[in-house]
C-alpha positions in Angstrom: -5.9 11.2 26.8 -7.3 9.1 23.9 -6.4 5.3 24.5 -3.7 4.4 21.7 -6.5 1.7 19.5 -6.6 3.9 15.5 -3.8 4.8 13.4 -5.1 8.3 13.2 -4.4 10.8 10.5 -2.7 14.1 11.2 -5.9 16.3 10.6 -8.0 17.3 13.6 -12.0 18.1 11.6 -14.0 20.6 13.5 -16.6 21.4 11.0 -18.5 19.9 7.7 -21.0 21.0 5.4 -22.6 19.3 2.5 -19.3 17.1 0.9 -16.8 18.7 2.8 -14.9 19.1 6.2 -13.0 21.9 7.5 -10.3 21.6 10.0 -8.8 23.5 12.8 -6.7 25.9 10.5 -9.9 26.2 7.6 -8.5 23.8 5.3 -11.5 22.8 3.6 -11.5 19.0 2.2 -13.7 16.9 -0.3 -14.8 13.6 1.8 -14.9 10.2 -0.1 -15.2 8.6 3.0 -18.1 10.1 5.1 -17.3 8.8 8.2 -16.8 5.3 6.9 -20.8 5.5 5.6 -22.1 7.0 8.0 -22.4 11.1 6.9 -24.5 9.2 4.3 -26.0 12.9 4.1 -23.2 14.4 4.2 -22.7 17.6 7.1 -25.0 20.4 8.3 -28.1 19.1 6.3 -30.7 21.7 7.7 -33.9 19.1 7.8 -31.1 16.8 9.8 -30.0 19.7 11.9 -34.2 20.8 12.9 -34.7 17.1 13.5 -32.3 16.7 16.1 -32.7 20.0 17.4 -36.2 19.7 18.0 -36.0 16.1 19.5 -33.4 17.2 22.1 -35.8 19.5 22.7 -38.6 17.1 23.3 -37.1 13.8 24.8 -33.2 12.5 24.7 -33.7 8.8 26.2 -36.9 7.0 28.2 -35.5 3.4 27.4 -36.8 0.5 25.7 -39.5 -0.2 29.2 -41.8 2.6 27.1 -42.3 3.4 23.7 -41.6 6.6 22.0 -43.0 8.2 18.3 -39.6 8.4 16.9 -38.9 4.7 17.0 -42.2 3.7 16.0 -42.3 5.6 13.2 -38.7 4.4 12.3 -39.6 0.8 12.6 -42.7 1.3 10.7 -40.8 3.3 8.0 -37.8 0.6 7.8 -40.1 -2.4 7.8 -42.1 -0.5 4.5 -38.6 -0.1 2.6 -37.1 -3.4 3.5 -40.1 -5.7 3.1 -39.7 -7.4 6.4 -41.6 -7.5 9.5 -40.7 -5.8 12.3 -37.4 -4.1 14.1 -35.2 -4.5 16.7 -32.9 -1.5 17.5 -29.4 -0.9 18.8 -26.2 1.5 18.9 -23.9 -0.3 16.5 -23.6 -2.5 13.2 -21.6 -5.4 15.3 -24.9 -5.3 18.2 -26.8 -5.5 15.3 -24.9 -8.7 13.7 -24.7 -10.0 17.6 -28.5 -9.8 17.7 -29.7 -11.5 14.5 -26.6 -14.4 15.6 -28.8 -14.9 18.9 -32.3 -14.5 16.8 -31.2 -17.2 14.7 -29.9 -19.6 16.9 -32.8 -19.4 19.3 -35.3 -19.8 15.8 -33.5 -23.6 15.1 -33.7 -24.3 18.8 -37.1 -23.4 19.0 -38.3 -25.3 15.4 -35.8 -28.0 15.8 -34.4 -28.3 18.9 -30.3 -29.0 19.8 -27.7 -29.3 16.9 -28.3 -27.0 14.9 -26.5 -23.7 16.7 -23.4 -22.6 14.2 -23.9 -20.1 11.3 -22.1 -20.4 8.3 -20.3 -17.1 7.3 -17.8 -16.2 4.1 -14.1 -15.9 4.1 -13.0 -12.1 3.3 -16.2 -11.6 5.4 -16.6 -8.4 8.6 -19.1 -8.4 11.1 -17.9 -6.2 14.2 -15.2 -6.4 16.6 -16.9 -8.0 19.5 -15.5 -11.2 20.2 -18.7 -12.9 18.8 -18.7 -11.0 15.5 -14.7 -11.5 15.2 -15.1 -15.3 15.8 -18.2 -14.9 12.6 -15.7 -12.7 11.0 -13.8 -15.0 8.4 -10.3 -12.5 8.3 -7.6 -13.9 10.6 -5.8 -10.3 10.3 -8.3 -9.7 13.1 -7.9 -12.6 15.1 -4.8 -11.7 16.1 -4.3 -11.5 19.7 -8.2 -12.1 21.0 -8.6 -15.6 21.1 -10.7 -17.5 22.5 -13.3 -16.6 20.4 -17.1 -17.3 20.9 -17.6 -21.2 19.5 -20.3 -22.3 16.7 -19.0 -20.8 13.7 -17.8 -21.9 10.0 -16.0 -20.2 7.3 -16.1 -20.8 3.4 -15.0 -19.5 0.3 -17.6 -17.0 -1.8 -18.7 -19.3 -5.0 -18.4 -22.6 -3.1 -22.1 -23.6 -2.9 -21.1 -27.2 -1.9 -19.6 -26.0 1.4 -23.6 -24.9 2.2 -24.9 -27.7 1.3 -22.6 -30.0 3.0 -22.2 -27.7 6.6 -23.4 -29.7 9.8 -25.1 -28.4 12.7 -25.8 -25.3 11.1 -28.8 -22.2 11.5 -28.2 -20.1 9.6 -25.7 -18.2 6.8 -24.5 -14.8 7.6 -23.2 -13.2 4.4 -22.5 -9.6 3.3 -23.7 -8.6 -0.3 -20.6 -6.7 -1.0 -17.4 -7.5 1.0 -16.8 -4.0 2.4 -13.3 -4.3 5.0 -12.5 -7.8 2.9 -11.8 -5.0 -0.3 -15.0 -4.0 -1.5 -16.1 -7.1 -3.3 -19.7 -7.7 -4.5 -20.6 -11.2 -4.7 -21.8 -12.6 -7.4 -25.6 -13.2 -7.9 -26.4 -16.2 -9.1 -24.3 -17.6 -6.0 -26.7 -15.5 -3.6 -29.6 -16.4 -5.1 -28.3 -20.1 -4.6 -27.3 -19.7 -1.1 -30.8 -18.3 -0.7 -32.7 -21.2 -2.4 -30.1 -23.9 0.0 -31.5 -21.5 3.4 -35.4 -22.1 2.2 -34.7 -25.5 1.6 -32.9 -26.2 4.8 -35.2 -24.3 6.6 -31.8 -22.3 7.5 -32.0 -18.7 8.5 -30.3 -16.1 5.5 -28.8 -13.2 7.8 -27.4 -10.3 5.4 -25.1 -8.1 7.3 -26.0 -4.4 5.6 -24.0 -2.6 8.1 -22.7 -0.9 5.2 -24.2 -1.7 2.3 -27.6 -0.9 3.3 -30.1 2.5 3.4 -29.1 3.7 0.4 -25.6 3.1 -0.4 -25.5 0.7 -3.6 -28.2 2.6 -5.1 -31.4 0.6 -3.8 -33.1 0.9 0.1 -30.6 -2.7 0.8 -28.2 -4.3 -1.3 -29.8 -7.6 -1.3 -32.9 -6.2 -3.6 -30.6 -6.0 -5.7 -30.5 -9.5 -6.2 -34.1 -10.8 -6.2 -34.2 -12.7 -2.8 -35.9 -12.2 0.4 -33.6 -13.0 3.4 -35.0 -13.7 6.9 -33.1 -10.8 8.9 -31.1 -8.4 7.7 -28.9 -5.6 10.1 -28.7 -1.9 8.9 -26.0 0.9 11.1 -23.6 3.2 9.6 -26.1 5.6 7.3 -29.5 4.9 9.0 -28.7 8.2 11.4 -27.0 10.5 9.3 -24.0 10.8 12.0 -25.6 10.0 14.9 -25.1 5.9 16.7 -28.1 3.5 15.6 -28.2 0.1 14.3 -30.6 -2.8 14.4 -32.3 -5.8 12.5 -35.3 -6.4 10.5 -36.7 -9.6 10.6 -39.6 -11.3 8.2 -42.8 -12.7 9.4 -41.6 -16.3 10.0 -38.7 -14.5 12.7 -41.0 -11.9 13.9 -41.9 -13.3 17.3 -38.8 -15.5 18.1 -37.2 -13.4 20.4 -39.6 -12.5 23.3 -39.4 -9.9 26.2 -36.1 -10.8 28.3 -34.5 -12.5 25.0 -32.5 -9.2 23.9 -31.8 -6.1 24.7 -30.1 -2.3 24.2 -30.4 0.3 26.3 -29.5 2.8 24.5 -31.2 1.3 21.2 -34.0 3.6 19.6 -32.8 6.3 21.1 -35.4 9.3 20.3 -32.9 11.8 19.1 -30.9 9.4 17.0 -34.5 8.2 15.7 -35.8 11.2 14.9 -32.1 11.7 13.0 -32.8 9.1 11.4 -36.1 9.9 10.1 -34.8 12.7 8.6 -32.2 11.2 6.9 -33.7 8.5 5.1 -36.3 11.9 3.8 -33.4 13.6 2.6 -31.6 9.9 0.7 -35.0 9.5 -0.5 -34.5 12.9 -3.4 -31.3 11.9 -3.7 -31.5 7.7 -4.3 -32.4 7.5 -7.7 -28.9 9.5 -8.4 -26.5 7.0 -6.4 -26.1 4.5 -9.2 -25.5 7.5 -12.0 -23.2 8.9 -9.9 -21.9 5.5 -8.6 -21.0 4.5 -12.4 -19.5 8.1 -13.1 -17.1 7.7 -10.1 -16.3 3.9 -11.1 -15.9 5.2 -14.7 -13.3 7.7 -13.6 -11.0 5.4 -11.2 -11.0 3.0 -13.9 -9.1 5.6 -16.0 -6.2 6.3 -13.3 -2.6 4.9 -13.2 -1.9 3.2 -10.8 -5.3 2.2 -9.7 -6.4 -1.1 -11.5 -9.5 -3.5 -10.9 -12.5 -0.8 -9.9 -15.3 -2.8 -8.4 -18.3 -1.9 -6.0 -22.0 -1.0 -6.2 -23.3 2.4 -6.2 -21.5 4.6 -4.2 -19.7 1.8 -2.0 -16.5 1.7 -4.7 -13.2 0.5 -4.3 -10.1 0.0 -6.1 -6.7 -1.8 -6.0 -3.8 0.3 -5.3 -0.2 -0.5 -7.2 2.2 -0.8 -4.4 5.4 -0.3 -6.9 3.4 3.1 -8.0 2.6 4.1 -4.0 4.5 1.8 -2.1 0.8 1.5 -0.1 -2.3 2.0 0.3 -2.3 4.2 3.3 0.7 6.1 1.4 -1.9 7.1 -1.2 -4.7 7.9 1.3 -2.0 10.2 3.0 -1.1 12.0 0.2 -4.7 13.0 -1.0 -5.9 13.9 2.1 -2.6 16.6 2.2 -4.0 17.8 -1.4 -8.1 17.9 0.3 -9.6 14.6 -0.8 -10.5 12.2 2.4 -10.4 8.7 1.4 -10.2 5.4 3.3 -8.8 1.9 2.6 -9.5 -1.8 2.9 -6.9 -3.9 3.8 -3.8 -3.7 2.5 -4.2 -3.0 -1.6 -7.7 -1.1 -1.6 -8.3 2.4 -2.3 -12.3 2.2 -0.8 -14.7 5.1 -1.4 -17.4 6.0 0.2 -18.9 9.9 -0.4 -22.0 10.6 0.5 -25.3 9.9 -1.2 -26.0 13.6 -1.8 -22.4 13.9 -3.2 -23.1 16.3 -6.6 -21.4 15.4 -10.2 -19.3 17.7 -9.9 -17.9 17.3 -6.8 -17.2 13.6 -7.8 -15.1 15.0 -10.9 -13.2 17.6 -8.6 -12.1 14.2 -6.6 -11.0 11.9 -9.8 -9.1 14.7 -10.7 -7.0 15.2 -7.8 -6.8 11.4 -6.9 -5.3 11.7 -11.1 -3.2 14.4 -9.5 -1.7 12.5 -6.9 -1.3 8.9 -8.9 0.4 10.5 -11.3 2.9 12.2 -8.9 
C-alpha cells in the first residue's frame, strides 16, 4: 500500500498520447498539467519511445565511475543551449538545488575563505522538499512540522534590492525567475538584472533554480534569457527527460572546476536511458519552441476572459491564475470539477489555478480547454 503523503485525485491514468490521458474505464482527458512539467512532450512521442527503447536495449546504468555517450552528448548539448560551462547530473530538481547550494558555498570558501556560507533566497520562493531546500525555501506552509532545518539561509521580499545589498555572510542568491508553487509569479526584470549586477559586484554566486521554468517552458531554452543576464549556475529537472527522473546544474567557467572528484555525487544521475530520453526530447521541443510563446499568449488571452478567474500571469506556457473562492469556494474545488468534465489541471497554493500543458500542446487543443474551464466557471 501507497504511504498516505498526496492528496490524490479519484482518477487512476493508465495511458497517454500526445495531450491526453486515458484512464482505467477509457475516459480520455485534455492535460494542462503534464505531470507538473514534466510530459513537456506530452505521451507516446514515437522519437521518445525509439530513444528509450533502444537505450534499454544498449545500457540501463554503469554509474558515474565511467562515462557513457548519452550523458556526454547531453552535457555537451545543454552546455550549447544554456551558455554555461559544463554539467553535473542527478535524479531530481531539489538534488539539483542541493548541489549548486554545496557548489556555491564551497566557491566563497575556496576564494574567500570562512564567512561567507548563507545564500540569500526570495520569500514566495520553492526549491525541493529535502530539509536543505525547505530551509532555502522562503514558504512557512512547508515548514510545518520538519524543523530543524539545515542552518545558513536568508529570506527577502522580491523588489527589495536593499535586503541584497545589505545581507552579511552571504555566497550566493538562489532565486527562481517565475515563482512556480509561490503562485506562478514572474519577477520583474529590472529587479533581476539588479540582483545580477549586486552578485558580479560582490563576487556573490547568482543560482537560478529552473526546475520548472527551464528547457523550454516560458518560450526560450531557460527563463533567465529572458532577461539579459548570465547567472553562474543554473538547475534544470522536470521537462529535461520527457517523463523519465533527471535533473542537474550548469555551471559557467568561473564555477566549472570548484567541485572536484569526492566533492558531489548521484548515483543514479546521468542515467543512460533517461539521457538518451532526454536527448530526444529536447529534438522534439526544439520544432515545437518557437510556438510556446504564441500559444502561451493565446492560452493567457483566454483565462483572462473567464468569470471567476481574475489576475492571469506567467510566461509561455507556465500560466497561472487566481481563483474566486466566493465563485468556487477553492481552488482544488475548481481543479476537481474540470478534471470530472476531462481537463487535468493543477494548483498553487491556495487561490491559483496553474497550468502547465505541454510544449507540443496544438491551438486547438488549448481552445478545447478554455472552453470547458468557461464551462465549468460559469456553472
Amino acid at each position: 500500500m501507497l504511504m498516505n503523503t498526496y492528496n490524490r485525485y479519484g482518477v487512476t491514468f493508465v495511458k497517454g498520447e500526445g495531450s491526453h490521458l486515458f484512464d482505467d474505464c477509457g475516459k480520455s482527458y485534455l492535460d494542462f498539467a503534464s505531470g507538473i512539467g514534466v510530459n513537456s512532450i506530452g505521451y507516446a512521442n514515437p522519437k521518445w519511445v525509439k530513444a528509450v527503447s533502444d537505450q534499454a536495449g544498449l545500457l540501463a546504468h554503469t554509474s558515474n565511475l565511467y562515462h557513457t555517450l548519452p550523458a556526454k552528448k547531453l552535457a555537451i548539448k545543454l552546455a550549447a543551449l544554456s551558455g554555461l560551462e559544463c554539467v553535473f547530473f542527478s535524479n531530481s530538481g531539489a538534488e539539483a538545488n542541493e548541489g549548486m547550494i554545496k557548489l556555491a558555498r564551497k566557491y566563497s570558501k575556496d576564494a574567500h575563505g570562512e564567512g561567507r556560507s548563507a545564500i540569500l533566497t526570495l520569500n514566495n520562493s520553492f526549491h525541493g522538499r529535502t530539509v536543505t531546500t525547505l530551509a532555502a525555501t522562503g514558504q512557512n506552509a512547508f515548514h510545518k512540522n520538519f524543523d530543524p532545518f539545515t542552518p545558513g539561509f536568508l529570506h527577502a521580499d522580491a523588489g527589495d534590492l536593499d535586503a541584497v545589498k545589505n545581507a552579511e555572510g552571504i555566497c550566493a542568491v538562489l532565486i527562481e525567475i517565475v515563482q512556480g508553487e509561490g503562485g506562478v509569479v514572474p519577477l520583474p526584470a529590472e529587479y533581476v538584472r539588479e540582483v545580477a549586477k549586486i552578485c558580479a559586484e560582490r563576487d556573490l554566486l547568482l543560482l537560478i533554480d529552473e526546475v520548472q521554468t527551464g528547457i523550454g517552458r516560458t518560450g526560450s531554452w531557460f527563463a533567465f534569457q529572458e532577461y539579459g543576464i548570465s547567472p553562474d549556475v543554473v538547475s534544470f529537472a522536470k521537462g529535461i527527460a520527457g517523463g523519465l527522473p533527471l535533473g542537474g546544474f550548469i555551471a559557467n567557467k568561473k564555477c566549472s572546476e570548484v567541485l572536484k572528484p569526492g566533492d558531489h555525487a548521484a548515483t543514479f544521475g546521468g542515467n543512460p536511458i533517461s539521457c538518451a530520453a532526454a536527448l530526444a526530447t529536447l529534438e522534439i521541443i526544439e520544432e515545437a519552441l518557437p510556438g510556446v510563446k504564441k500559444k502561451g499568449a493565446t492560452l493567457l488571452e483566454g483565462l483572462g476572459k473567464i468569470n471567476g478567474l481574475s489576475g492571469a500571469r506567467g510566461a509561455g506556457l507556465m500560466l497561472g491564475a487566481s481563483v474566486c473562492q466566493a465563485t468556487h469556494q477553492s481552488v482544488r474545488a475548481l481543479v476537481d470539477k474540470l478534471l470530472a468534465s476531462g481537463l487535468v489541471c493543477l494548483t498553487a497554493g491556495n487561490e491559483t489555478l496553474r497550468l502547465m500543458p505541454p510544449l507540443t500542446i496544438t491551438e486547438d487543443e488549448i481552445n478545447e480547454g478554455l472552453n470547458i474551464m468557461e464551462r465549468c466557471c460559469a456553472n
